[in-house]
C-alpha positions as CSV (number, residue, x, y, z in Angstrom):
1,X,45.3,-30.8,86.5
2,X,47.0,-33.3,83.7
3,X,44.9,-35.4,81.9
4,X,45.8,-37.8,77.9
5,X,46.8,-40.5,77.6
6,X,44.4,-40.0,80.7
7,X,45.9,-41.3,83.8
8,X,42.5,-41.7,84.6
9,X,41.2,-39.7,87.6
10,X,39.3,-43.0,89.1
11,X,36.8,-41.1,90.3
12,X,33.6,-41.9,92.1
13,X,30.0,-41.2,90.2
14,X,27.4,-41.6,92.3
15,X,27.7,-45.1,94.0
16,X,30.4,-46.3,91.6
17,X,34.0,-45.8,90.5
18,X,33.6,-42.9,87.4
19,X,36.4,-44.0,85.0
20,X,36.0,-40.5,83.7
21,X,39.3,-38.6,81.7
22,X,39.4,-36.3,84.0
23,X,42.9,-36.7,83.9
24,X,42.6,-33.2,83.2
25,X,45.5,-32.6,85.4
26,X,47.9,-34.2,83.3
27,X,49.2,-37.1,81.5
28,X,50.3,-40.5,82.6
29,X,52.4,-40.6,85.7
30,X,56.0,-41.8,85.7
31,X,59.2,-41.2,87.5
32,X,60.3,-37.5,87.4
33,X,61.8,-36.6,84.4
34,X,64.4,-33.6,83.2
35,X,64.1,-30.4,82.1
36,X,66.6,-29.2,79.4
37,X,67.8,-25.5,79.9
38,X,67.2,-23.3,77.1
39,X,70.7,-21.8,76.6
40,X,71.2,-20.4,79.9
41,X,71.8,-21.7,82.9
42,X,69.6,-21.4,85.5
43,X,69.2,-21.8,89.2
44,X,67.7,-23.9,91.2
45,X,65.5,-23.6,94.2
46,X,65.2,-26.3,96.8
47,X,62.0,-26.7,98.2
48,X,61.3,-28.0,101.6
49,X,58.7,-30.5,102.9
50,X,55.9,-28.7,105.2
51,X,53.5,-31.7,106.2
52,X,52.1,-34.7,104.4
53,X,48.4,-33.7,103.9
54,X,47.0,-37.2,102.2
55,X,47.6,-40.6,101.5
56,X,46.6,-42.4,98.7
57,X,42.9,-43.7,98.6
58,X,42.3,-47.5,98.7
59,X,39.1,-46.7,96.1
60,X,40.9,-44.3,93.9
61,X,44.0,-45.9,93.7
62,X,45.4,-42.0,94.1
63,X,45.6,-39.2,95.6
64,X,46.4,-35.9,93.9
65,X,46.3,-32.3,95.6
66,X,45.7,-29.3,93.5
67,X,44.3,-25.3,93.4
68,X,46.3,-23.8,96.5
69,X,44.9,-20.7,97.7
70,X,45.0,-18.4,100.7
71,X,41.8,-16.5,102.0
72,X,42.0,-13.1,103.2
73,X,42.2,-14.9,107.0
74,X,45.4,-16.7,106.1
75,X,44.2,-20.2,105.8
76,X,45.5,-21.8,102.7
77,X,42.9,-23.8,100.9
78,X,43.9,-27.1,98.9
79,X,41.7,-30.3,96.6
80,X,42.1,-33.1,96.8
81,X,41.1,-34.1,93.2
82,X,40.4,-37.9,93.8
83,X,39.0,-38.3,96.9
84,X,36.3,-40.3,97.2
85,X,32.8,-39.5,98.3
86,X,33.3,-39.2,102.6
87,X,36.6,-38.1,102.6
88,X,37.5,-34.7,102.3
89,X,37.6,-33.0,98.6
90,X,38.5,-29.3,100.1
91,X,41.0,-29.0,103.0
92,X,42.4,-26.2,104.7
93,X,45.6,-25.7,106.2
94,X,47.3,-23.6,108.8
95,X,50.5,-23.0,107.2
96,X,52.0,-21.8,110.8
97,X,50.8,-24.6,113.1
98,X,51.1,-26.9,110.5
99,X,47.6,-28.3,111.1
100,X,45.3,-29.3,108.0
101,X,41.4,-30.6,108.5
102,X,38.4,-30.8,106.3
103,X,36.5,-28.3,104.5
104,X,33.9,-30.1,102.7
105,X,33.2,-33.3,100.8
106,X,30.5,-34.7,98.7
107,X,29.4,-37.9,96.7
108,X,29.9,-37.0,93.3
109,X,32.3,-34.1,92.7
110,X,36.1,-34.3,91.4
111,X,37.3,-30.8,92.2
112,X,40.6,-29.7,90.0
113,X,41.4,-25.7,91.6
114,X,39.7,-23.5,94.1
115,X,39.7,-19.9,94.0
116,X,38.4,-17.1,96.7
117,X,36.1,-14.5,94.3
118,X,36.6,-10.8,94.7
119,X,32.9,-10.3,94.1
120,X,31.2,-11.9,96.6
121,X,33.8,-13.9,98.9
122,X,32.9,-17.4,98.0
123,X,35.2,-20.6,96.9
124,X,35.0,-21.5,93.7
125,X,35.4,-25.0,92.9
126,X,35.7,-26.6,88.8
127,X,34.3,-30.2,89.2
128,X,36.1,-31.6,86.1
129,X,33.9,-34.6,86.1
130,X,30.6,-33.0,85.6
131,X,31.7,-29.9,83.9
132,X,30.3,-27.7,86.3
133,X,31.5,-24.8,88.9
134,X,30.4,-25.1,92.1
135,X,31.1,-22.1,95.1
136,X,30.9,-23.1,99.0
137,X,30.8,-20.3,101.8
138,X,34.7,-20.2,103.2
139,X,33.9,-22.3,105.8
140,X,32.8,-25.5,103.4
141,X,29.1,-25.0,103.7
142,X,26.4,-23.5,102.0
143,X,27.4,-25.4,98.3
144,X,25.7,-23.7,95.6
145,X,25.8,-24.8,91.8
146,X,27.3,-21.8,90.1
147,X,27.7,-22.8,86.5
148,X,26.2,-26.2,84.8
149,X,25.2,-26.8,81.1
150,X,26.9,-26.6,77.6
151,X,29.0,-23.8,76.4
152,X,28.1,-23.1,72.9
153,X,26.7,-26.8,72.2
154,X,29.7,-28.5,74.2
155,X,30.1,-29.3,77.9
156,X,33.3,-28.0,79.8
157,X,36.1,-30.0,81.2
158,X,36.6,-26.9,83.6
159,X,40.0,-26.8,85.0
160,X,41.6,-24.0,86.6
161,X,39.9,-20.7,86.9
162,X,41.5,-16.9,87.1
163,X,39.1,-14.3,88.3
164,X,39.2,-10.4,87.1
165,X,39.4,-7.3,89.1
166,X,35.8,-7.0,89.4
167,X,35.1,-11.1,89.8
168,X,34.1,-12.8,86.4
169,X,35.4,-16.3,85.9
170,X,38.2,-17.6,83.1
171,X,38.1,-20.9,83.1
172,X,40.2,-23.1,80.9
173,X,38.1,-25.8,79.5
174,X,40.1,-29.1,78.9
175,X,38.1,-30.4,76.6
176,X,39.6,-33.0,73.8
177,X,42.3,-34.0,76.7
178,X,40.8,-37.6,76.1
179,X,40.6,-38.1,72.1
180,X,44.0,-36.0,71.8
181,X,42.3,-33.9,70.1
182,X,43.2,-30.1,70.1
183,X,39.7,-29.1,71.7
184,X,40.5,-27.2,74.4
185,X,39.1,-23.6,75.1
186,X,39.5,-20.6,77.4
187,X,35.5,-19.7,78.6
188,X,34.3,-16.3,80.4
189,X,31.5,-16.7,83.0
190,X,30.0,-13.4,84.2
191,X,30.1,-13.1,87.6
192,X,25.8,-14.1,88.4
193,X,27.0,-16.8,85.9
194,X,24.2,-16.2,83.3
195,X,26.6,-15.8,81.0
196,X,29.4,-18.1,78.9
197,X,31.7,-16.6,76.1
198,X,34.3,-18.5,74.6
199,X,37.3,-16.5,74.2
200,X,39.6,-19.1,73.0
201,X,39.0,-22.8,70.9
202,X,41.5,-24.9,69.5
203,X,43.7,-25.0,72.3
204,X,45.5,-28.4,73.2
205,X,44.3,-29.5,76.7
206,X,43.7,-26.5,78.3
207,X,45.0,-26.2,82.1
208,X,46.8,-23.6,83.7
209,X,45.2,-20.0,83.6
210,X,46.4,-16.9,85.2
211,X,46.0,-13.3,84.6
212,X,49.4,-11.2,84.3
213,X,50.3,-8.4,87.2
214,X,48.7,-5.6,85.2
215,X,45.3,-7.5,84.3
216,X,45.9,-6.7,80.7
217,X,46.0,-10.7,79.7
218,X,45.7,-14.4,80.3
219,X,48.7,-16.8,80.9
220,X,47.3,-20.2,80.0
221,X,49.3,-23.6,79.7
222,X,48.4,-26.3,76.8
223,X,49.1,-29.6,78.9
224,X,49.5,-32.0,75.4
225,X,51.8,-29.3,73.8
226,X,54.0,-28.4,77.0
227,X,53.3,-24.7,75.6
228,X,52.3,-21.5,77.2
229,X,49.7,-19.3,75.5
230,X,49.5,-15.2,76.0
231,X,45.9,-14.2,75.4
232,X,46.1,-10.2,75.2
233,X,42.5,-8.7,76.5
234,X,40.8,-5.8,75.6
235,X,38.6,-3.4,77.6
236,X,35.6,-5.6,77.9
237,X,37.8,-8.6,78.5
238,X,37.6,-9.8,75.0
239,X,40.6,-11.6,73.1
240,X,42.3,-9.0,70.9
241,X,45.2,-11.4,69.9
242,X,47.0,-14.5,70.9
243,X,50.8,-16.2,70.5
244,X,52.8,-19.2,71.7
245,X,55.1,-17.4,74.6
246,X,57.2,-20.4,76.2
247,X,57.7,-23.3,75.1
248,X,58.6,-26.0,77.9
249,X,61.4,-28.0,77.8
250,X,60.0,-30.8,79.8
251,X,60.9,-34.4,78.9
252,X,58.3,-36.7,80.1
253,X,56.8,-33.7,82.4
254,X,54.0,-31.7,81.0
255,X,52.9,-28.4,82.0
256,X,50.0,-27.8,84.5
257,X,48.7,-24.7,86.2
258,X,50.2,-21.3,86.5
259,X,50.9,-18.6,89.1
260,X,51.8,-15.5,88.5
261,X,53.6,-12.9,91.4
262,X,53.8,-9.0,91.9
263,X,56.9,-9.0,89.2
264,X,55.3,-10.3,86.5
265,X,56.7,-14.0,86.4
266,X,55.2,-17.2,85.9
267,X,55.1,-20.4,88.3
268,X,54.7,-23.0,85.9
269,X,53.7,-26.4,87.7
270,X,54.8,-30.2,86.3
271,X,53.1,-33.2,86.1
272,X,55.3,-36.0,86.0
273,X,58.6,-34.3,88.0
274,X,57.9,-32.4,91.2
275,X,59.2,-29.3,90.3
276,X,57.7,-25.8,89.0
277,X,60.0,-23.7,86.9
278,X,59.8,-20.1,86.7
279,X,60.1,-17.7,83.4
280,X,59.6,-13.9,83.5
281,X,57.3,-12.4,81.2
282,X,59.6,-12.5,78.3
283,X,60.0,-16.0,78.4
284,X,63.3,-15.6,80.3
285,X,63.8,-19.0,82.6
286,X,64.9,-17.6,86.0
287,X,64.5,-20.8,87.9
288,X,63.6,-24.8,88.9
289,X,62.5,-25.3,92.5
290,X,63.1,-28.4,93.4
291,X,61.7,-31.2,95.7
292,X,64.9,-33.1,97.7
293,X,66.2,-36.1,95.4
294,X,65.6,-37.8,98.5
295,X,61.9,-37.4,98.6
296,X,60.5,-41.0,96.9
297,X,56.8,-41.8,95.8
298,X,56.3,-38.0,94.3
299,X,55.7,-37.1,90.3
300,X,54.0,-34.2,90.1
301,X,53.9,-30.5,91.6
302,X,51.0,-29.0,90.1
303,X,50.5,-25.9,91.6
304,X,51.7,-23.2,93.9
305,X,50.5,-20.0,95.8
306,X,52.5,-17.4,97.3
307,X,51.6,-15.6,100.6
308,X,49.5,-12.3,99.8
309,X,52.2,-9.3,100.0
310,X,54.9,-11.7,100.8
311,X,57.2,-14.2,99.5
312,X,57.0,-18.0,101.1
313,X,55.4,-20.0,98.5
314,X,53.7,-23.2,98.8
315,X,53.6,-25.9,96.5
316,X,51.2,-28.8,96.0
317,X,53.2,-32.2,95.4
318,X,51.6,-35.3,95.1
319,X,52.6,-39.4,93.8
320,X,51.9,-42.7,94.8
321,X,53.4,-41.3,98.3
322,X,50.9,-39.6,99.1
323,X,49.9,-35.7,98.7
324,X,52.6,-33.6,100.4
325,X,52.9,-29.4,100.6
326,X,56.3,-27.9,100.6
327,X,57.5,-24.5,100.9
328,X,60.1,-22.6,98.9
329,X,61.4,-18.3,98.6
330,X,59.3,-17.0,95.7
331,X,61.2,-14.6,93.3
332,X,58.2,-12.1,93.8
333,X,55.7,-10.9,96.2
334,X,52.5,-12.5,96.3
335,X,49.1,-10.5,94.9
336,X,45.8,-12.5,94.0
337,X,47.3,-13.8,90.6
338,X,49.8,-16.0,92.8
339,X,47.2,-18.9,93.9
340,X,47.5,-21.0,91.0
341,X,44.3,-22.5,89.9
């Protein structure tokens, strides 16, 4: 999600509009913007259009799709992160019938990813909002509050989240998005969620998170710095060091969340161009896939997943014409690491 100088997620709080920050997906909007290669030329992927799976919402004002991700049954599971309360907030979509419907909704939450645990089978939701995570049952029912409260003294801005081989949460915390200020951390949740460690602070606008192939440490994007963050884990999943790894070349585009395939390379997601480009895991820029020049009303593609064990990606594009998914030949297989967010 994109957030500063906060194209503010008009949101709904209980019976009114919330004018929370929660632009945590990004920055202001504005017509797509270029990238400048860094030395080598690169290709470029076209993507193609799947189906249109929102419009923009009258209360809102927007509509913004984020936090793709397949279940083990197939279905691909999307957010819509400013729907209003009574429409749907999670949808899921049959990728082969090309049929979408609703999941769940709610009167108060602004849901930014969505992510299937490996513990116990649950969604995973991060209301950015109300700095809480919330899990459903896959079929949008049984909603649970998972993780609520501060996080030594401050409460999240929880953006994307990444889970581990055995299903503790890594969230990246956008907090400072708002103020500008570099306040952003990277927060581990045990899996019963009793308890919070933060593993990173100082980070500007914390968004994407993703693990790499072997699980040895954490991609994360800075949204405010258009930088990409290595966070190198040790045994118990603590932080043994940390380094800039990419910087993004992205004009008036700014870096969202992150997907990660079989190979080891990153699917990094725009806001403010509908594109995602893709680096290896030296920082190597392989690719740009595209959305059609022809496609109007769209300025961001935040986020992509790639089918489990295959290589069709799906990518969440959304703009003032409306929230769309396309489709595009990933570079690598898909593994749990490739739902971005």
């Amino acid at each position: 999600m994109r957030r500063l100088p906060p194209r503010p997620l008009a949101v709904l709080a209980t019976a009114g509009l919330l004018a929370s920050a929660i632009a945590g997906c990004g920055t202001e909007s504005g017509a797509p913007g270029g990238l400048s290669a860094p030395g080598a030329t690169t290709g470029t992927i076209r993507a193609q259009k799947v189906m249109q799976l929102t419009r923009t919402h009258e209360e809102t004002g927007m509509t913004l799709l984020e936090g793709p991700a397949f279940h083990p049954d197939g279905g691909l599971f999307v957010v819509d992160v400013t729907a209003p309360p009574g429409k749907p907030k999670v949808l899921r979509v049959d990728v082969r019938r090309k049929t979408v419907r609703a999941v769940h909704t709610d009167g108060r939450g602004a849901y930014t990813s969505a992510q299937f645990s490996p513990y116990d089978g649950r969604l995973y939701l991060t209301d950015y909002a109300h700095g809480e995570i919330v899990s459903l049952a896959p079929d949008g029912g049984d909603p649970r509050t998972f993780f609520a409260g501060e996080v030594d003294g401050a409460r999240m801005n929880p953006d994307d989240i990444a889970f581990d081989e055995e299903g503790h949460l890594y969230v990246s915390d956008s907090r400072g998005l708002s103020e500008g200020a570099a306040h952003g951390r990277v927060v581990r949740i045990d899996r019963d969620g009793g308890k919070a460690t933060v593993l990173a602070d100082g980070l500007a606008a914390t968004n994407g998170v993703s693990f790499d192939e072997a699980y040895r440490g954490l991609w994360i994007s800075e949204l405010t710095e258009n930088r990409i963050s290595y966070l190198r884990l040790g045994e118990g999943g603590e932080v043994t060091s940390r380094h800039t790894a990419i910087r993004v070349d992205g004009g008036i585009a700014q870096t969202d969340s992150i997907a990660v395939d079989a190979d080891g390379n990153l699917y990094q997601g725009l806001h403010g161009r509908p594109a995602i480009v893709v680096y290896d895991r030296h920082g190597e820029r392989l690719a740009t896939v595209e959305v059609p020049a022809r496609a109007e009303g769209l300025d961001s593609a935040t986020n992509v997943a790639i089918t489990p064990g295959g290589t069709k990606a799906y990518m969440t594009v959304s703009g003032p014409g409306g929230g769309y998914l396309y489709t595009f030949d990933a570079l690598g297989k898909g593994t749990r690491q490739s739902n971005g967010g």
